[in-house]
C-alpha positions in Angstrom: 27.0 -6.8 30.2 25.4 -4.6 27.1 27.3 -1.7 26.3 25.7 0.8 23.8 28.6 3.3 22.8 27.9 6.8 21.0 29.5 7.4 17.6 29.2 11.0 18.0 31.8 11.6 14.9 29.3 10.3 13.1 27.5 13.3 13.1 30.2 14.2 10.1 30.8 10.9 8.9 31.7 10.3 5.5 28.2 10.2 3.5 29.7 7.6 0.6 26.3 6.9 -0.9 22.9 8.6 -2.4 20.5 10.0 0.5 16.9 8.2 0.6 15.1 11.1 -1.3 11.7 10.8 -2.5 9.8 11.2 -5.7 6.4 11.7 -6.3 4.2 11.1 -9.6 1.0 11.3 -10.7 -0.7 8.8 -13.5 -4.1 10.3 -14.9 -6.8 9.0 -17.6 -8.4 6.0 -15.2 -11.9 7.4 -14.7 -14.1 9.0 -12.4 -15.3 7.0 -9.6 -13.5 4.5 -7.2 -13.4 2.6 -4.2 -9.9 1.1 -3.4 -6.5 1.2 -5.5 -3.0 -0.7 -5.0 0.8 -1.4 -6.3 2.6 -3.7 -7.5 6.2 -3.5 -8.4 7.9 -6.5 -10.3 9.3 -8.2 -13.5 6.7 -8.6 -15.6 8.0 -7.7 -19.0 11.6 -9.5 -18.8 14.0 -6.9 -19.0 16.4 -5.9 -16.7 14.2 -3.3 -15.1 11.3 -3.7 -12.6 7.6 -2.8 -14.0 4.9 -1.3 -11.9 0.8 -1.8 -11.7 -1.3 0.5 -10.6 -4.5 -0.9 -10.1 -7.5 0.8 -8.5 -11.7 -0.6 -8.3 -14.3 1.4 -10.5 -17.4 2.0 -8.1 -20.1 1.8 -11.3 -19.1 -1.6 -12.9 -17.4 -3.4 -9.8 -14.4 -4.4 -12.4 -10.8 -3.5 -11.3 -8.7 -1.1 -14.0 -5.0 -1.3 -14.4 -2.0 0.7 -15.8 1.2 -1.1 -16.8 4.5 1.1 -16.3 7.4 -0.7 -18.3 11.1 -0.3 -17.3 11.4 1.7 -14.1 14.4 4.2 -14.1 16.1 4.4 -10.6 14.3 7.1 -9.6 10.6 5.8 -10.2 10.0 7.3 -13.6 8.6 4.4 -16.1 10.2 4.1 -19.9 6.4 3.7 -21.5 2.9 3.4 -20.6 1.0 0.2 -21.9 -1.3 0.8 -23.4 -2.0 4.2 -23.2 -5.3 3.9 -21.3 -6.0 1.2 -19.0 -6.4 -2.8 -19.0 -9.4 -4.0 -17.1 -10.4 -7.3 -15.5 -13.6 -7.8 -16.9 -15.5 -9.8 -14.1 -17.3 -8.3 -11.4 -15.5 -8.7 -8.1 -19.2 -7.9 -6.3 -21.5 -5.8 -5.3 -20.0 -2.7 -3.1 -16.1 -2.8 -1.7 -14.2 -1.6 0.9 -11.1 -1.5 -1.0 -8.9 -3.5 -3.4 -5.1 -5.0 -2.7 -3.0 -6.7 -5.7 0.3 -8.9 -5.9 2.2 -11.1 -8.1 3.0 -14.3 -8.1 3.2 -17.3 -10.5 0.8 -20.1 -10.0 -0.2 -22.6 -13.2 3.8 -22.9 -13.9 4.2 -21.4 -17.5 6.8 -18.8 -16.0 5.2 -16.1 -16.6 3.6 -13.6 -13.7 0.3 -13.9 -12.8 -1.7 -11.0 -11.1 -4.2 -11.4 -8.3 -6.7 -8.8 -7.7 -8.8 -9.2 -4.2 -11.8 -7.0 -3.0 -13.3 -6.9 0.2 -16.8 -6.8 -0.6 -19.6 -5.4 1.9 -22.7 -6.1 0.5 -23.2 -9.3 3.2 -23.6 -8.9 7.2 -19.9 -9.7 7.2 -17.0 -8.5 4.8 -16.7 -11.4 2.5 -12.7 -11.2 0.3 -13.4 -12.0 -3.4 -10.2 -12.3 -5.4 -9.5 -13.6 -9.3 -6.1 -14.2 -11.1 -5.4 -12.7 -14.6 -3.0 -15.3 -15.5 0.6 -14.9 -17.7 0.8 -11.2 -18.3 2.7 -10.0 -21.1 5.6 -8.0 -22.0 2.7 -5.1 -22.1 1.0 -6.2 -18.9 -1.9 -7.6 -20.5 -3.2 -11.2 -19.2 -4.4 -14.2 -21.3 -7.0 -15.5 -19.0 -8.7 -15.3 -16.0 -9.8 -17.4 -13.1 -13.1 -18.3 -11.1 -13.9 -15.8 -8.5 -12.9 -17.1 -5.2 -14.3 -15.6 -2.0 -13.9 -16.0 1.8 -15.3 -14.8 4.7 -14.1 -13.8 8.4 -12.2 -10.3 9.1 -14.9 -8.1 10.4 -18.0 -5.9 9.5 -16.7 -2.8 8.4 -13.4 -1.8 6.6 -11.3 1.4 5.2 -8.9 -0.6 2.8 -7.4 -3.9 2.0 -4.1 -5.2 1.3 -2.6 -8.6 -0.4 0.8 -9.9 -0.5 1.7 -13.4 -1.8 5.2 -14.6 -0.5 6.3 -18.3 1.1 5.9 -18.9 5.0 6.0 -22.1 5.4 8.4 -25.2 4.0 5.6 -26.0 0.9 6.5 -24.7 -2.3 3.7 -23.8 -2.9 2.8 -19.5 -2.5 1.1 -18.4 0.2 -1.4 -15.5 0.2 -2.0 -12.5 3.4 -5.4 -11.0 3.1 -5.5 -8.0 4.9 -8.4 -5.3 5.9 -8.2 -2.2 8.1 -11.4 -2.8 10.1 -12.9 0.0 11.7 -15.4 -2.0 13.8 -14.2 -0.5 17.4 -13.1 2.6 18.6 -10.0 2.6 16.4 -8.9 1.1 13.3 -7.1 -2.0 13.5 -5.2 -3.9 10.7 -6.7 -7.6 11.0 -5.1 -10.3 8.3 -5.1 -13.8 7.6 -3.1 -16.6 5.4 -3.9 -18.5 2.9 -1.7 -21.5 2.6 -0.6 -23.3 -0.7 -2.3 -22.0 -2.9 -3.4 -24.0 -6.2 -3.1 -23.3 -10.4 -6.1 -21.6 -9.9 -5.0 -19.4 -6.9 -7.3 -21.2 -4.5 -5.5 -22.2 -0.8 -5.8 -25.9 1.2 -7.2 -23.8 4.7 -6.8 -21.1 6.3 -4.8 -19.9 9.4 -6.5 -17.8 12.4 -7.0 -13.8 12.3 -3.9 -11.4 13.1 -5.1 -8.2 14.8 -2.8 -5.2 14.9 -3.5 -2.4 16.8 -3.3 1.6 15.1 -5.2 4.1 17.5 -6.0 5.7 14.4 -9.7 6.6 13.3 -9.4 8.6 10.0 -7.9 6.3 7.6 -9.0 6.1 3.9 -6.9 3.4 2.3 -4.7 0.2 3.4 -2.5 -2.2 1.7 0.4 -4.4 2.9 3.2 -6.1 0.9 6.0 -8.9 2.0 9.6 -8.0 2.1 12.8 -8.9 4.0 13.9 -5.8 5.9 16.2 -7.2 8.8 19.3 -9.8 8.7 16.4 -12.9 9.4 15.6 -15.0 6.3 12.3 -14.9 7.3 10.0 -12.6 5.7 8.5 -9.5 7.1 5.2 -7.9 6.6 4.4 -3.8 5.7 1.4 -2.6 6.6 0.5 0.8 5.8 -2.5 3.2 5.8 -3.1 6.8 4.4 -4.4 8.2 7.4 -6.5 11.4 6.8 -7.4 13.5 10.0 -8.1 17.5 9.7 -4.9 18.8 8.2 -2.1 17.5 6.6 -2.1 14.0 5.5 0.2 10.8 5.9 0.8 7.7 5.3 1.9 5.3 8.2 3.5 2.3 7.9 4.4 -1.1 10.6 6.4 -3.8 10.2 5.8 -7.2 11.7 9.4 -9.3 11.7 10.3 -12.8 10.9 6.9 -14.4 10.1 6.1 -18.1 11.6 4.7 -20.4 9.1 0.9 -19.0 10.3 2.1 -15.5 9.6 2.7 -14.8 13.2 5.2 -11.8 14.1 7.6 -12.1 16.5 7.2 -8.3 17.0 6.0 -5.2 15.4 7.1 -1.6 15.3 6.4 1.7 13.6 8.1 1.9 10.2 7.1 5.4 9.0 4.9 8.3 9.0 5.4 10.6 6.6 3.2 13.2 5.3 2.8 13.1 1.8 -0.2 15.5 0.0 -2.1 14.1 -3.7 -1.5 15.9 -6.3 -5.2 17.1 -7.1 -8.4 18.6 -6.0 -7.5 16.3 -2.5 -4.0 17.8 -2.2 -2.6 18.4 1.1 -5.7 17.1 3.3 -8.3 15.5 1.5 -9.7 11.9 1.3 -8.5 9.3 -1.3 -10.0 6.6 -2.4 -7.7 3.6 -1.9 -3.9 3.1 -1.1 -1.2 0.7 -1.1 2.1 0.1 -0.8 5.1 -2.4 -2.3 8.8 -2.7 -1.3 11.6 -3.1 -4.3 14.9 -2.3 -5.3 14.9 0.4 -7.5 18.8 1.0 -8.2 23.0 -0.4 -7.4 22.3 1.0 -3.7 21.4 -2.2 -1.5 18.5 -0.2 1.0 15.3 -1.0 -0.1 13.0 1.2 -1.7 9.0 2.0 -0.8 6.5 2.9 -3.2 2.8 4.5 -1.9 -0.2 5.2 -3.8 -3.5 6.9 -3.4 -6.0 7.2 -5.8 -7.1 10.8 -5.6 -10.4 11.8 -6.4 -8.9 14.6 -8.5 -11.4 16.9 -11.0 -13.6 15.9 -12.5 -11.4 12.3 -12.9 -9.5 10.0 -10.7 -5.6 9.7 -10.9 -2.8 7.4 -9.0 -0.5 9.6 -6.7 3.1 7.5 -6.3 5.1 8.6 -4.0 8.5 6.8 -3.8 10.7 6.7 -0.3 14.1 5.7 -2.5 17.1 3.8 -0.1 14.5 4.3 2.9 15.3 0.9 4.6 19.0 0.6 5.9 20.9 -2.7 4.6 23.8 -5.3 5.9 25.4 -7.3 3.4 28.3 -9.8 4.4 31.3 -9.9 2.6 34.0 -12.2 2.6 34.5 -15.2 5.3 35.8 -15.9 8.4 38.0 -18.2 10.4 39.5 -20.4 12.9 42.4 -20.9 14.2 43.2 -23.7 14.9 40.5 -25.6 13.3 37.5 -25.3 10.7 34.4 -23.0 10.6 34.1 -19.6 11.2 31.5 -17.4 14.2 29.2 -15.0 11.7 28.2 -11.3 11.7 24.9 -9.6 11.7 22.9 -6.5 12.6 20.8 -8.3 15.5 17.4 -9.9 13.7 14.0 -7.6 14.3 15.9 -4.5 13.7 16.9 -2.1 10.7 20.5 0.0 10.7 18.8 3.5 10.9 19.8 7.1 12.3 18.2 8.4 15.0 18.8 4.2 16.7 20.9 1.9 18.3 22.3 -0.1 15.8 23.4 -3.4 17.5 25.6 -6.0 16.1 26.0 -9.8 16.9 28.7 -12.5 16.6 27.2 -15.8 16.3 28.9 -19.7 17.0 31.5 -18.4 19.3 30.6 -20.3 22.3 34.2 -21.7 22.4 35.8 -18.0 23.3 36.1 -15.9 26.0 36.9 -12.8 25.2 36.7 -10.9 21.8 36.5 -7.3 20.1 34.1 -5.8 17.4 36.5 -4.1 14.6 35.1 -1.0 13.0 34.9 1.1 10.2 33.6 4.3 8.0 33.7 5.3 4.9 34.9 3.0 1.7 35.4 -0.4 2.4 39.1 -0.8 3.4 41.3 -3.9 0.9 41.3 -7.2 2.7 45.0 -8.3 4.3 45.8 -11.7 4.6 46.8 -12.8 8.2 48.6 -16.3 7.0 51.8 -15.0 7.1 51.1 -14.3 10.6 50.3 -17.7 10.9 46.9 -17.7 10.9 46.1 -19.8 7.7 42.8 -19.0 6.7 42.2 -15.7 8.4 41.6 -12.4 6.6 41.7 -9.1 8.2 39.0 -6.7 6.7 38.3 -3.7 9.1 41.5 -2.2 10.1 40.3 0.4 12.1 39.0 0.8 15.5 38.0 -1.5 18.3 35.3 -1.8 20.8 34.8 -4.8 23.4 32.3 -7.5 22.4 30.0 -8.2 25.0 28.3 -11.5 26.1 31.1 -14.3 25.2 30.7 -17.1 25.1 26.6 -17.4 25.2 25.4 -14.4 23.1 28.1 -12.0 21.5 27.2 -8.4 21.0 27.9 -4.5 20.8 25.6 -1.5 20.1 26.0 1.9 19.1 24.0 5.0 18.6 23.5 6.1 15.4 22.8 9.8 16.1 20.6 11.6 13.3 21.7 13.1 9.8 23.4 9.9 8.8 21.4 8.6 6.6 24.0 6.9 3.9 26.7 6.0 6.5 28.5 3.3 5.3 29.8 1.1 8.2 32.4 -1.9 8.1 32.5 -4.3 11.4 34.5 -7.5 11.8 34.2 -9.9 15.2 37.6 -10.9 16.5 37.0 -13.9 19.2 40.1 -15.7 21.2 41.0 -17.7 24.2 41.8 -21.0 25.5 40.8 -22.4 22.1 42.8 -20.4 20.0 41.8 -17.1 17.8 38.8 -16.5 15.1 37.7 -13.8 13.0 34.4 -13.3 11.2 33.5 -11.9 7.5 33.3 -8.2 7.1 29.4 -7.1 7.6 29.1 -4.3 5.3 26.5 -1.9 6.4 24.5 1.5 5.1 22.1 3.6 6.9 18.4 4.4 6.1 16.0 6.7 7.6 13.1 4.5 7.9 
């Protein structure tokens, strides 16, 4: 039996950390024309703070143009601008695009990031991907070399945007590389995407895994990009897709997530992640038509959610500019702390928000004990608020064992085969800070899991 139990004093729960808020930037002096922009958030520089690229496609010369941000604060805002213009990839990518996507990675094995820049360009019957690597940026973002152009062939006919994020899906260490277009071949835009496995020095992959398609029933999109993360308690990586979908009126960006990729960069299910409506800054504000967007996923401060970060590259007047707009502690987060027990014997069951699904108001939040097949009854121990100290249970006996949640108690449903309990996490709780312990016993004894610390998000 599944039991989903309503925490209505949540409603005015103790709010113990920062709300997700959002900030919004704009970063001028790029140019005029453009067809497809993207960013990218990591270390390039080697400080303690992540950099950002803003990279976008200039429609005359077919070459990509860059701005390095050094040092983000926690709220988005860079410490410099390097240089104070632009760095451009100087090769032609083709001959007419449908939109640009960028990532990071490290390839040739020097340590230092390496920055691949991908195009999807029309000027064939068939939408052919074109990417190059500007290899072993700098503490200023600028690269030392740059690699063949590399193309591929495959996703469709027509596009509105493009998308690349490099992660590993499979047990090679070697990187793997997601090209993604939002095709617009059908009645509605669809998000189609494929892998490239193990990639080489040069950023060139052994083969090629079969299309993805993911439905949108939009039809007014103008910009797409994609970015790898890990958003639920699965090791697994997950995949963002998002679009800045532009109908009559106000504008927004909507976002999916596809859970726990397989080794071919197969979901095991996808759901909405947002939709927000979020203007440019410019002559496009509010409802107009950009020209490219993207998205990444980071860290931006102490607070364990994850942080999104979307651009568009408004037309503006009479030149271009990169809108940024950042969702900050959007995606809720479960860390575990401390360890569990048995008693008698060795080992301990785990704790976890179920896998596929984010702690987030407005949702059941569910939460699973794992390994406890030997019990047959147990409890779920809960908490709000600060993080109660830990009490030792040995002088009860139970060598081993730590209390953690000392608060109250729900049934745990599904012993011995699949140990659970969910609750409703009613809106305006964004930044609840949860505790839950498992407590499992019967024929075999007594056992107690780690504390599962975890915080709320809106997205």
């Amino acid at each position: 039996m599944k039991q989903n139990w309503t925490m209505s004093s949540l409603a005015f729960g103790v709010l113990s950390t920062a709300l997700a808020t959002g900030q919004n930037y704009a970063y001028g002096n790029i140019g005029n024309d453009f067809d497809g922009a993207d960013v990218v958030i990591g270390n390039v520089a080697g400080t303690s703070r992540p950099d950002m690229i803003l990279v976008a496609m200039e429609d005359a010369t077919n070459v990509a143009r860059y701005i390095f941000l050094r040092d983000l604060a926690d709220d988005g805002r860079p410490a410099a601008r390097l240089p104070s213009q632009w760095h451009t990839i100087a090769t032609p990518l083709g001959g007419e695009q449908d939109g640009l996507g960028a990532a990071l990675t490290e390839l040739n094995g020097n340590s230092r990031p390496d920055l691949v820049v991908a195009v999807l360009d029309v000027g064939n019957p068939a939408n052919a991907f074109r990417w190059i690597v500007a290899f072993d940026l700098g503490p200023d973002g600028s690269y030392t070399s740059l690699s063949p152009i590399h193309s591929f062939s495959g996703l469709g006919d027509t596009a509105d945007g493009v998308g690349v994020a490099i992660g590993n899906l499979d047990n090679d260490p070697r990187p793997d590389m997601i090209l993604m277009g939002l095709d617009v071949g059908g009645p509605y835009e669809e998000f189609r995407y494929r892998v490239g496995l193990n990639l080489n020095a040069a950023g060139q992959p052994s083969n090629w895994t079969d299309i993805q398609f993911i439905a949108t029933g939009l039809t007014e999109a103008d910009g797409a990009g994609c970015a790898l993360a890990n958003l639920d308690s699965d090791p697994r990586p997950d995949l963002v897709l998002t679009c800045y979908d532009d109908p009559s009126g106000p504008n927004r960006f909507v976002s999916y997530v596809g859970y726990n990729l397989d080794a071919r960069g197969r979901s095991i299910q996808w759901e909405t992640l947002s939709s927000h409506f979020v203007g440019l800054h410019g002559s496009e504000n509010g409802d107009g038509q950009p020209e490219g967007a993207g998205i990444a996923v980071t860290n931006l401060d102490s607070d364990p959610r994850l942080d999104l970060a979307f651009v568009a590259n408004d037309p503006g007047n009479p030149a271009n500019f990169f809108s940024v707009d950042f969702r900050r502690n959007f995606i809720g987060s479960s860390s575990p702390f401390g360890s569990g027990c048995r008693s008698p014997g060795t080992g301990a069951p785990g704790i976890r928000v179920a896998p596929a699904t984010r702690p987030r108001e407005g949702d059941a939040l569910t939460i699973q004990v794992t390994d406890a097949t030997a019990y047959q009854a147990g409890a779920l121990l809960f908490g709000i608020g600060a993080a109660p100290a830990p009490f030792d249970l040995s002088v009860f006996g139970l060598v081993g064992c730590t209390h953690y949640v000392p608060g109250a108690q729900v049934p745990l449903f599904g012993l011995p085969i699949a140990a659970s309990t969910s609750f409703y996490i009613p809106g305006g709780n964004d930044g609840l800070r949860l505790h839950f312990q498992g407590l499992a016993f019967g024929a075999g004894g007594i056992a107690l899991t780690g504390r599962l610390d975890v915080i709320i998000g809106n997205g």
